[in-house]
C-alpha positions as CSV (number, residue, x, y, z in Angstrom):
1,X,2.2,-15.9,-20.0
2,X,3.2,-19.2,-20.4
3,X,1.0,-21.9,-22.1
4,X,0.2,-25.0,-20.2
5,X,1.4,-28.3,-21.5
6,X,-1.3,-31.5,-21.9
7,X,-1.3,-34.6,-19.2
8,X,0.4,-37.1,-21.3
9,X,-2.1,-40.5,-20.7
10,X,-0.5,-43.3,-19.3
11,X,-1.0,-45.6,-22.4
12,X,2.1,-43.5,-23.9
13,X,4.6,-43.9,-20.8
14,X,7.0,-46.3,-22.2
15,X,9.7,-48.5,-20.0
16,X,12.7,-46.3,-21.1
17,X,13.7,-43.3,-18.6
18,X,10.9,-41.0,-19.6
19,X,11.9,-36.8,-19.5
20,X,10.9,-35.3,-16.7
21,X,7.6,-33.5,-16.3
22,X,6.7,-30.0,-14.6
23,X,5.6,-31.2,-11.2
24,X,2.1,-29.5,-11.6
25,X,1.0,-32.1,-14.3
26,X,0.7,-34.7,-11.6
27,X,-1.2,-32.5,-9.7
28,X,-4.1,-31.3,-12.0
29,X,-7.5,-32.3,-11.4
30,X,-10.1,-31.6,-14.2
31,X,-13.8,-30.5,-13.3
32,X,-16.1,-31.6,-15.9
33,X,-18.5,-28.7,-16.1
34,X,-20.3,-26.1,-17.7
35,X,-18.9,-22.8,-18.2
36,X,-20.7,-19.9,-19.5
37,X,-19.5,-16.6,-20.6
38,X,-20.6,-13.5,-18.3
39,X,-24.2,-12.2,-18.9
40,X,-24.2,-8.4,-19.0
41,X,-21.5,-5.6,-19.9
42,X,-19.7,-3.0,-18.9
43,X,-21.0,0.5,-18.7
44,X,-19.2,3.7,-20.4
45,X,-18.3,5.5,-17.6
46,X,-14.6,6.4,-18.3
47,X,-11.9,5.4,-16.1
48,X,-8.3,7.5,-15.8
49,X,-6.4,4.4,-15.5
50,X,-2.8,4.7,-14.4
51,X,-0.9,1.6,-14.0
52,X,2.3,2.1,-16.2
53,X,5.2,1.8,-15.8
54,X,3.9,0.4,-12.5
55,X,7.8,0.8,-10.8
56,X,8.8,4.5,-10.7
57,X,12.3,5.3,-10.5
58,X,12.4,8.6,-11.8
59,X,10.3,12.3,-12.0
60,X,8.1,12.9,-14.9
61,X,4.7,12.5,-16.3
62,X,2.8,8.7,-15.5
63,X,-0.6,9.9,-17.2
64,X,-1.5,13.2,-18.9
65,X,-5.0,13.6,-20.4
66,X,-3.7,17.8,-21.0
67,X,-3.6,18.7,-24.8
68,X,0.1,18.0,-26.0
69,X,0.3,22.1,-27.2
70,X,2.9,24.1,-25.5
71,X,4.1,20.9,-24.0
72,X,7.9,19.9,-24.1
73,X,7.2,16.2,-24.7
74,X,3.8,16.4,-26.4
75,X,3.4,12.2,-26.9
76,X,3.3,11.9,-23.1
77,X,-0.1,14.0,-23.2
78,X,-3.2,12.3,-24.8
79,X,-5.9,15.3,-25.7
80,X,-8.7,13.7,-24.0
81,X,-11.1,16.0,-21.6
82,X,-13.3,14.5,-18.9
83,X,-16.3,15.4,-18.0
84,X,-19.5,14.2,-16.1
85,X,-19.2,10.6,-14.4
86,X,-15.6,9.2,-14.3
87,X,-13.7,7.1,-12.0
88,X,-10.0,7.4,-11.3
89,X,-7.4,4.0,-10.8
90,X,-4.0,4.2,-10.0
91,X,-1.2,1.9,-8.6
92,X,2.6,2.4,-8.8
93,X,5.4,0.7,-6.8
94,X,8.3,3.3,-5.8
95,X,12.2,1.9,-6.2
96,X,15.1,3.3,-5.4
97,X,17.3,3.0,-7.8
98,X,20.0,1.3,-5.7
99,X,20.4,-0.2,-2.3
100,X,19.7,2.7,0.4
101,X,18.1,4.7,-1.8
102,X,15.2,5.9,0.3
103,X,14.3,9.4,-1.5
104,X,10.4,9.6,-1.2
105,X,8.3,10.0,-4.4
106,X,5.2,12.2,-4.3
107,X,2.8,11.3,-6.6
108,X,0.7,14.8,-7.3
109,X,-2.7,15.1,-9.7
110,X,-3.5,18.3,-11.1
111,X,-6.7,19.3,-12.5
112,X,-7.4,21.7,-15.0
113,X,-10.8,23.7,-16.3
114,X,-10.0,24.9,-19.6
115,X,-13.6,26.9,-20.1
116,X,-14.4,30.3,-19.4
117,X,-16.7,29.5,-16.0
118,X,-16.0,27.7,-12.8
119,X,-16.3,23.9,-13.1
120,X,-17.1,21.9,-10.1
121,X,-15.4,18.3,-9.1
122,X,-17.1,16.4,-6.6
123,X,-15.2,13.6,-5.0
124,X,-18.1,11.4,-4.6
125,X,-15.6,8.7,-3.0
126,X,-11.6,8.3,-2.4
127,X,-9.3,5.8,-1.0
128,X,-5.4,5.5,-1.0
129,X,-3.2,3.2,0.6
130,X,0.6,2.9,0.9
131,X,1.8,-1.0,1.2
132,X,3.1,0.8,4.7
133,X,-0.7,0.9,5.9
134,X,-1.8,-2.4,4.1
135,X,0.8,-4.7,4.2
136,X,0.9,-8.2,2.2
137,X,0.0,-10.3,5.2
138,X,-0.1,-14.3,4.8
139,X,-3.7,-14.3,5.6
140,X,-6.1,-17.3,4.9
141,X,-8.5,-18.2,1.9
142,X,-11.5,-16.5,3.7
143,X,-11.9,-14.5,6.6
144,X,-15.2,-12.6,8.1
145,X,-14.5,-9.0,7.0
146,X,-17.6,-7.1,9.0
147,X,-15.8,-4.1,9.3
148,X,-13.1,-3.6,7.0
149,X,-10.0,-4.7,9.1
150,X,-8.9,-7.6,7.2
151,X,-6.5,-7.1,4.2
152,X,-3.9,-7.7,2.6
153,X,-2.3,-5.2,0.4
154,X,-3.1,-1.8,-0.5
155,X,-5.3,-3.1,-4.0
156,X,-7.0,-5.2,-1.5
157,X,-8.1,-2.4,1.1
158,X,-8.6,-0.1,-1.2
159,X,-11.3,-1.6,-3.2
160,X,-12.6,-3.0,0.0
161,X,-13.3,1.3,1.0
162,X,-15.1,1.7,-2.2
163,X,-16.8,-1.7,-2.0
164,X,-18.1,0.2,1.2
165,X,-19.3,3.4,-0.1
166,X,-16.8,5.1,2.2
167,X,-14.7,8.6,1.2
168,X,-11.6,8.4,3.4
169,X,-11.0,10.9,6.0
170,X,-9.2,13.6,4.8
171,X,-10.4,13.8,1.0
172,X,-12.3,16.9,-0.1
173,X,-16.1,16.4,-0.8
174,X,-15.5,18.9,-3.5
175,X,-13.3,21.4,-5.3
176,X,-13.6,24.7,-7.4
177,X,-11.6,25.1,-10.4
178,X,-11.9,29.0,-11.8
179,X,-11.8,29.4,-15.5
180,X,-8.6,28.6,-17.1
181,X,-6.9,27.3,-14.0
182,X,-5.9,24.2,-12.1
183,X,-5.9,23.0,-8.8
184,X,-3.8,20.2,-7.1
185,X,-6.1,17.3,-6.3
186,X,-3.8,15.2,-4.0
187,X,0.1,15.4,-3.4
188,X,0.5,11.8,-1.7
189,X,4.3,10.5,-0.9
190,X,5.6,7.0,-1.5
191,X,8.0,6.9,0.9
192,X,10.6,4.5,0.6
193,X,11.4,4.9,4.3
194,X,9.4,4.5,7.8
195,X,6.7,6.7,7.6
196,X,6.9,8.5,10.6
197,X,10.3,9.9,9.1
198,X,9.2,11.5,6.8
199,X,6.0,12.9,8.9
200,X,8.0,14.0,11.5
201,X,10.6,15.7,9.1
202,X,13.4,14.0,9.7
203,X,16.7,14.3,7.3
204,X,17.8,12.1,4.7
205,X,21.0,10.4,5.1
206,X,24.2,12.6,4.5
207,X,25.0,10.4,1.1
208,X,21.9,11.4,-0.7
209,X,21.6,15.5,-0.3
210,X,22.4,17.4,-3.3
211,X,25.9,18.0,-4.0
212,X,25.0,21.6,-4.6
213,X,24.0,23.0,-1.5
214,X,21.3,25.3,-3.2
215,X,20.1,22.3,-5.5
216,X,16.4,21.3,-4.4
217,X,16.4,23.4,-1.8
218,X,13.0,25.6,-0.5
219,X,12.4,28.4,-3.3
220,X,15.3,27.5,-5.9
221,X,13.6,28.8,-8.6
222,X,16.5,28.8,-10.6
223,X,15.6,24.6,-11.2
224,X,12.5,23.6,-9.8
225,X,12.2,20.1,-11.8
226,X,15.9,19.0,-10.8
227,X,15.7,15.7,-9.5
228,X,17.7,14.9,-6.5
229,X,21.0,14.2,-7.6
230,X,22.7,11.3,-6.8
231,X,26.7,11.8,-8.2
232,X,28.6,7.9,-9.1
233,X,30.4,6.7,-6.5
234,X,28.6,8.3,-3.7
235,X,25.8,6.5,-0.9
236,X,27.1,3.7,1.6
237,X,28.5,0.4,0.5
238,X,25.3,-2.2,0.4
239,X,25.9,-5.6,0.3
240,X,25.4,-7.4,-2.9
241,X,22.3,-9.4,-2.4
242,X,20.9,-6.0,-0.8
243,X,17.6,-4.8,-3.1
244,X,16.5,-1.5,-3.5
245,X,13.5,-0.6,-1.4
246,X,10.3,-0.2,-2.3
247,X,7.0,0.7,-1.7
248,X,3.5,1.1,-3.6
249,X,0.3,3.2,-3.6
250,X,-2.9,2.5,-4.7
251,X,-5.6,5.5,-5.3
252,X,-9.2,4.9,-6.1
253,X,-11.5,7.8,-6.6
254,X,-15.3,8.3,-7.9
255,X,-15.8,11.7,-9.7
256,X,-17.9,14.4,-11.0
257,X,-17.6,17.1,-12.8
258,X,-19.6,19.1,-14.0
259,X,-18.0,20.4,-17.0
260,X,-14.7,19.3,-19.1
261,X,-11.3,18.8,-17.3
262,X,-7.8,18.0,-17.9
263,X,-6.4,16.0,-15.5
264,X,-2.9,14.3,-14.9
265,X,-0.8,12.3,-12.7
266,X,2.8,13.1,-12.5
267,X,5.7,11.9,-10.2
268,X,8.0,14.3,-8.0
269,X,10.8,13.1,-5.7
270,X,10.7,15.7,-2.3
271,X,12.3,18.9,-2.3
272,X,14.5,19.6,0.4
273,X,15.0,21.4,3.0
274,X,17.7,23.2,4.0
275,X,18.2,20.9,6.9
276,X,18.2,18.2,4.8
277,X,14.4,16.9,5.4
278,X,12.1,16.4,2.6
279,X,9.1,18.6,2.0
280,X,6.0,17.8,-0.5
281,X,6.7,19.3,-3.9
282,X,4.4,22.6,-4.6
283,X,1.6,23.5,-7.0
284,X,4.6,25.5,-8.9
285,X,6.7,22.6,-9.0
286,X,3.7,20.3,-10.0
287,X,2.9,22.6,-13.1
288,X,6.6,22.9,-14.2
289,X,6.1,19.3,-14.1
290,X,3.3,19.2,-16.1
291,X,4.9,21.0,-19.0
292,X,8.3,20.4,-18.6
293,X,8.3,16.8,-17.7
294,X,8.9,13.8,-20.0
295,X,6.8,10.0,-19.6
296,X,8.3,8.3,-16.6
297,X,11.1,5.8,-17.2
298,X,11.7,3.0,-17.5
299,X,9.3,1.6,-19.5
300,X,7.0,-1.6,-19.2
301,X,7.6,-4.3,-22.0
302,X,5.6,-3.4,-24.6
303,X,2.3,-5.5,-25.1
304,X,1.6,-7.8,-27.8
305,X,-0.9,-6.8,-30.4
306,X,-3.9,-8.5,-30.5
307,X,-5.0,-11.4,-32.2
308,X,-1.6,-12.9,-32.4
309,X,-2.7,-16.4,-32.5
310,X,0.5,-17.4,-33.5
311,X,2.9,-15.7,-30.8
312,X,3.9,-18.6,-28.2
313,X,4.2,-15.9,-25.4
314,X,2.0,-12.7,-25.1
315,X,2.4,-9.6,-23.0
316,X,-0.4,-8.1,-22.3
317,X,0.9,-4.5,-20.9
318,X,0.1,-2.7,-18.2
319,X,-2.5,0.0,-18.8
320,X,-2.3,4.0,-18.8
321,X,-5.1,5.4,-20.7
322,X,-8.8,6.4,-20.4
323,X,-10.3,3.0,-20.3
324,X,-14.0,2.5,-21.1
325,X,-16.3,0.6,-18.2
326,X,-16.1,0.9,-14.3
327,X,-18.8,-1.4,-13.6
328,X,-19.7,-5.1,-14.7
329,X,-24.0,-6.0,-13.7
330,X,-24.8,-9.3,-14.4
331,X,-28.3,-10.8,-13.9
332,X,-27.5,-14.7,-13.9
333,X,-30.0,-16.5,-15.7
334,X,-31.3,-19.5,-17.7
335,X,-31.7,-17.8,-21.0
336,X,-31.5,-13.9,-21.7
337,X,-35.2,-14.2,-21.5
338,X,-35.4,-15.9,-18.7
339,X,-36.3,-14.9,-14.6
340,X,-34.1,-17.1,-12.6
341,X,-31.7,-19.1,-12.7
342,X,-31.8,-23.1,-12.4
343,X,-29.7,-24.5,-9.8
344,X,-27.6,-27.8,-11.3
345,X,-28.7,-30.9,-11.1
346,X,-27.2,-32.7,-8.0
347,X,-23.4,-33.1,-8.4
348,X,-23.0,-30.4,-11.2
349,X,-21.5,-27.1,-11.4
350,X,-22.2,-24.0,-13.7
351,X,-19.2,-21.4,-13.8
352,X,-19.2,-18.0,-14.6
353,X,-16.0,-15.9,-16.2
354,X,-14.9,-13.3,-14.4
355,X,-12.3,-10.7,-15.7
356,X,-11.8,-12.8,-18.4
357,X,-9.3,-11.3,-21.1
358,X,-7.7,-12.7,-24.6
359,X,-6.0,-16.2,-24.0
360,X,-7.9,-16.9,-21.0
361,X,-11.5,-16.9,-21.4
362,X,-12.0,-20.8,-21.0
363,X,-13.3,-21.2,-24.3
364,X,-16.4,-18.4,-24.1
365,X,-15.0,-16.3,-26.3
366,X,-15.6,-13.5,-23.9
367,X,-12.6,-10.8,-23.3
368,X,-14.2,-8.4,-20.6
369,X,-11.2,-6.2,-20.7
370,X,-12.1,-3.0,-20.7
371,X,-11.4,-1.3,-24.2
372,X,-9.5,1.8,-24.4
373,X,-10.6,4.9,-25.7
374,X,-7.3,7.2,-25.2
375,X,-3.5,5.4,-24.4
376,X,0.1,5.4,-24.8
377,X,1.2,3.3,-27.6
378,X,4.0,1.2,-25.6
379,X,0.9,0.4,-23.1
380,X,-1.9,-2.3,-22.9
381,X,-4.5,-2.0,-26.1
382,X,-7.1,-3.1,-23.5
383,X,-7.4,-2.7,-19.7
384,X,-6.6,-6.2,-19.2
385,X,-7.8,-6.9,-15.4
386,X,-10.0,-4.4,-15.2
387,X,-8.7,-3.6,-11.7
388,X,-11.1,-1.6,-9.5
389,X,-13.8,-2.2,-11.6
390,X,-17.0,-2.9,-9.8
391,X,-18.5,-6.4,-10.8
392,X,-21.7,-6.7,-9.3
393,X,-23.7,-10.0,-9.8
394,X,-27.7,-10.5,-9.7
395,X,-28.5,-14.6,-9.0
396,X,-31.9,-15.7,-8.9
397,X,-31.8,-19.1,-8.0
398,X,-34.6,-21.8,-8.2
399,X,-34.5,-25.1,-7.2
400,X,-37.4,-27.0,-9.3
401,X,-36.8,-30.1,-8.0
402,X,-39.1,-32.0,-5.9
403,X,-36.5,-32.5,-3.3
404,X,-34.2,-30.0,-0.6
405,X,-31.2,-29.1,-2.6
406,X,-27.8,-27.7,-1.1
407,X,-26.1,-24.7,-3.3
408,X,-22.5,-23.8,-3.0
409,X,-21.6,-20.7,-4.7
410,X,-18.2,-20.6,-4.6
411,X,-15.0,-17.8,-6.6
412,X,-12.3,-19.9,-8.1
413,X,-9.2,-19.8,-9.7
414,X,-8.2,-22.4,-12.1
415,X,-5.5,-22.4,-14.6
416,X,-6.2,-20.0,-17.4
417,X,-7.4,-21.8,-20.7
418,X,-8.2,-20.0,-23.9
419,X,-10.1,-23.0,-25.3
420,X,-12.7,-25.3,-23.5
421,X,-10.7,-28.2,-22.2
422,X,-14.0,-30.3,-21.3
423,X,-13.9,-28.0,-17.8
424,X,-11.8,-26.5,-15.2
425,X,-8.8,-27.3,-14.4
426,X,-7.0,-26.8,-10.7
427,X,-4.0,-27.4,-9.3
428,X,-4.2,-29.5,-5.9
429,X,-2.3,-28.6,-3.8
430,X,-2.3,-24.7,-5.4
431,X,0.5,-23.2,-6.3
432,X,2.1,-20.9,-4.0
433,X,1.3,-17.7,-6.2
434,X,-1.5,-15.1,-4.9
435,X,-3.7,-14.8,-8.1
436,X,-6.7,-13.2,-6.0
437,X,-7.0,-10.5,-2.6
438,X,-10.3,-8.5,-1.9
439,X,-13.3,-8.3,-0.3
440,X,-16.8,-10.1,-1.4
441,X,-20.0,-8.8,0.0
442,X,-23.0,-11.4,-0.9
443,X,-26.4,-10.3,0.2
444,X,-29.5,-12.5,0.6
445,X,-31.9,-14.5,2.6
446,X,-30.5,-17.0,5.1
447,X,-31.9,-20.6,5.7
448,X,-34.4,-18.9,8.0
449,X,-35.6,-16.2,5.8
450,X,-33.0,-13.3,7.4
451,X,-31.6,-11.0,5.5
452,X,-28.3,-11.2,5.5
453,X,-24.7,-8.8,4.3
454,X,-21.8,-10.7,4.8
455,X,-18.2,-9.2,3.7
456,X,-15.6,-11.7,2.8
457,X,-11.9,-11.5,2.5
458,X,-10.8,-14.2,0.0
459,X,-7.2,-14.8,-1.0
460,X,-7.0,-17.3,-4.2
461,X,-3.7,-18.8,-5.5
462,X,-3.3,-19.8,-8.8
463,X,-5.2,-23.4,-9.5
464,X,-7.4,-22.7,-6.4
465,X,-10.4,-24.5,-6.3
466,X,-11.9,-22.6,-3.3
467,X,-14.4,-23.1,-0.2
468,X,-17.9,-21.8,-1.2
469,X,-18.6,-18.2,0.2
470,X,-21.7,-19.4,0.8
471,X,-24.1,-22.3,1.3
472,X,-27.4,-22.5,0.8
473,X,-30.4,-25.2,1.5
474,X,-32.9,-25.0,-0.5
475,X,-36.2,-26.3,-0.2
476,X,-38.2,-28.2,-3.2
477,X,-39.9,-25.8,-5.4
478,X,-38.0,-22.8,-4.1
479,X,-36.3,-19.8,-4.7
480,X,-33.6,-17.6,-3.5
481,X,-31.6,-14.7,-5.0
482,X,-28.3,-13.8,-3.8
483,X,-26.1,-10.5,-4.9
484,X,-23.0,-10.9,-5.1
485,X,-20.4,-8.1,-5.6
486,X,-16.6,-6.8,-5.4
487,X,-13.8,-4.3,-6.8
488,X,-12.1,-6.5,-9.1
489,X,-8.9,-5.6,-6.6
490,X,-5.1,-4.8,-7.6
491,X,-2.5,-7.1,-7.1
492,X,-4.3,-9.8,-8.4
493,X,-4.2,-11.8,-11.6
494,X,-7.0,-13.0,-13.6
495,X,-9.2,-14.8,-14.8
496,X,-11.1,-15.7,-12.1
497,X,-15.0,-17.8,-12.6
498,X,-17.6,-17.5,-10.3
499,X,-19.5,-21.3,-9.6
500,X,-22.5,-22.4,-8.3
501,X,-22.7,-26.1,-7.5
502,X,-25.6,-28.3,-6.4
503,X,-24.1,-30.8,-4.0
504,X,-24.6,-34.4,-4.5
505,X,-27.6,-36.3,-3.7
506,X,-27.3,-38.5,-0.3
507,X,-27.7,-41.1,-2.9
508,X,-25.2,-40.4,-5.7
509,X,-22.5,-40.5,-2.2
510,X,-22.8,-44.3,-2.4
């Protein structure tokens, strides 16, 4: 990430051609404010957490929890069982790996019971989305949401299922793994073509079958794991400033088990047919995989270990691990010990971090990132983001004043700050860059004493001071307690802070 430069003041601009500053400076507005780190913590249910490499371009393992014994590459399996209350994350782009590539990639989970009795998984909830069936649209900052249909990549309508408490059709409710076996959970393609295509089975062009007719082909025992070959010099002339395509999936899964598991999640290109369409790989192929396979490649940039203070430029890493946390609760209050919170006076804010992580928690201190209790060690040391982790906010306002007060409580995105720079600081206008896409539900009382569930698609770019999700009067001597929650969604970038801000009085306007 890049650090941010200081306005220069104006007693310092001297006559002489002065060098040219980043156009943002002249845009930055500072909000002198309070901001507070995050009451609350995160839980330990474990997450499986596969988000590297996040662009596949070839077959091989992506996350293996599977003991590394027997294994052909045993550092691409961590030795860490599941069992209980876990939640499963992941998100991958497909690539070809040159223009008209359009090979599908099937990403397949197995699941294995290492015991001596049956062990039973409940799928408590799922959701997957290709960027096919969620594309990025150029949506708004806030739209009504009252059913789901609003969204805008396959992070955001993902976590807006779950958000939800739905299980997507076609997702088992639970399955039975017999002792010392394994079962294949999903076997979901990233096709890298239109959909229907591949659904309705039709044949990949001539330039990217097999050279050997027999290679890949239904049954070919003989080499189950062979990629689909691609020989130099063959697949139709692309233009130069042609890109490969590309697609992504998201998956998002609550489990149970009820005794220990291994579990993994591997990537397959399609077998094919022998008339040339592709078919989903098998449970054979998926356990050759498994034990045959190496970790995907290429690899993300490595991350930068922590705590170096003196590194201008840090990479945090993308994440592929067992990560420790999948939900944030947060009662909002005055003090620790305290019942509600006190709305600010009249023209003040109070902001909360959200998803803060190191180098960007505004001067707080706090780095919610989840920690990491199993990873790979070219991956993230903490699971910066915390994508699809629930964050679930409690907010007992009161307004002890002796007059009607109007409340905004608002989600914002200002730059990112790792010390306190006297507030927040946005950009206006923002910049172009989507930092934030998902779904808010806030539940509470209306002006009129309702109750009230309103879901809200809010898309954030970076230095966004946002529109407040909602507004409420207050009367003197009054309280009101809003919940506020979300799946901290993929595809977006953090940190966020959540605000709420006491309007000014009709007074202080003049």
């Amino acid at each position: 990430m890049l650090e941010f430069l200081s306005i220069v003041p104006l007693a310092q601009v001297v006559t002489s051609a002065p060098p040219v500053a980043p156009s943002y400076l002249s845009r930055e507005v500072l909000r002198v404010q309070e901001i507070r780190p995050l009451p609350g913590q995160l839980n330990t249910v474990p997450v499986f957490n596969s988000n590297s490499p996040e662009v596949i371009q070839s077959e091989g393992v992506l996350l293996s929890t599977f003991p590394p014994n027997g294994m052909r590459s045993p550092q691409a399996h961590l030795n860490y069982p599941l069992q209980g209350r876990f939640d499963f994350f992941a998100h991958h782009i497909a690539r070809g790996v040159r223009p008209g590539d359009v090979r599908t990639m099937y990403m397949g989970i197995l699941v294995y019971n290492p015991t001596n009795r049956t062990v039973t998984l409940d799928v408590l909830q799922a959701s997957s989305y290709l960027t096919q069936e969620a594309p990025f649209y150029d949506l708004p900052s806030y739209l009504s949401n009252p059913v789901g249909s609003v969204f805008a990549g396959p992070g955001s309508r993902a976590t807006d299922s779950i958000l939800r408490g739905n299980r997507q059709l076609g997702w088992p409710n639970r399955i039975t793994i017999p002792p010392q076996s394994s079962r294949l959970l999903v076997n979901l393609p990233i096709p890298l073509r239109d959909l229907s295509a591949l659904q309705n089975g039709v044949p990949l062009p001539q330039h990217l079958l097999p050279t050997d007719p027999t290679e890949g082909l239904v049954d070919d025992a003989a080499n189950p794991l062979g990629a689909i070959a691609m020989p130099p010099g063959t697949g139709t002339p692309a233009a130069t400033n042609q890109r490969p395509p590309t697609n992504g999936r998201t998956v998002l899964m609550h489990l149970q088990s009820d005794g220990p598991i291994y579990m993994a999640n591997l990537a397959m290109y399609a077998r094919i047919n022998a008339n040339g369409s592709e078919r989903a790989p098998s449970m054979t192929e998926w356990e050759s995989m498994l034990v045959q396979g190496n970790l995907v490649t290429p690899r993300d940039h490595p991350p930068t270990p922590p705590n170096q203070n003196s590194v201008a430029r840090m990479f945090y890493g993308r994440v592929a691990g067992i990560a420790q946390g999948s939900e944030w609760t947060a009662r909002l209050t005055d003090t620790p010990n305290s019942d509600y919170l006190s709305i600010p006076q009249p023209g003040q804010a109070i902001s909360y971090v959200i998803a803060s992580l190191e180098r960007g928690t505004f001067g707080t201190g706090q780095v919610q990132s989840a920690p990491m209790l199993a990873r790979y060690p070219d991956t993230a040391y903490l699971a910066n983001g915390n994508y699809g982790i629930h964050y679930n906010l409690n907010i007992p306002l009161v307004n002890n004043t002796d007059t009607p007060q109007t409340v905004n409580l608002t989600l914002q995105t200002p730059l990112k700050d790792a010390e306190y720079q006297g507030g927040l600081r946005f950009l206006n206008p923002p910049d172009d860059n989507v930092f934030f896409r998902g779904t808010v539900r806030l539940q509470y009382e209306d002006d009129f004493g309702v109750p009230t569930t309103r879901y809200l698609h809010v898309v954030q770019r970076r230095g966004q001071e946002g529109e407040p999700l909602v507004q409420l009067r207050m009367r003197r001597r009054s309280s009101r307690t809003v919940q506020v929650d979300f799946l901290y969604p993929p595809d977006s970038t953090p940190p966020q802070v959540f605000t709420i801000q006491t309007n000014p009085s009709i007074l202080d306007r003049f």
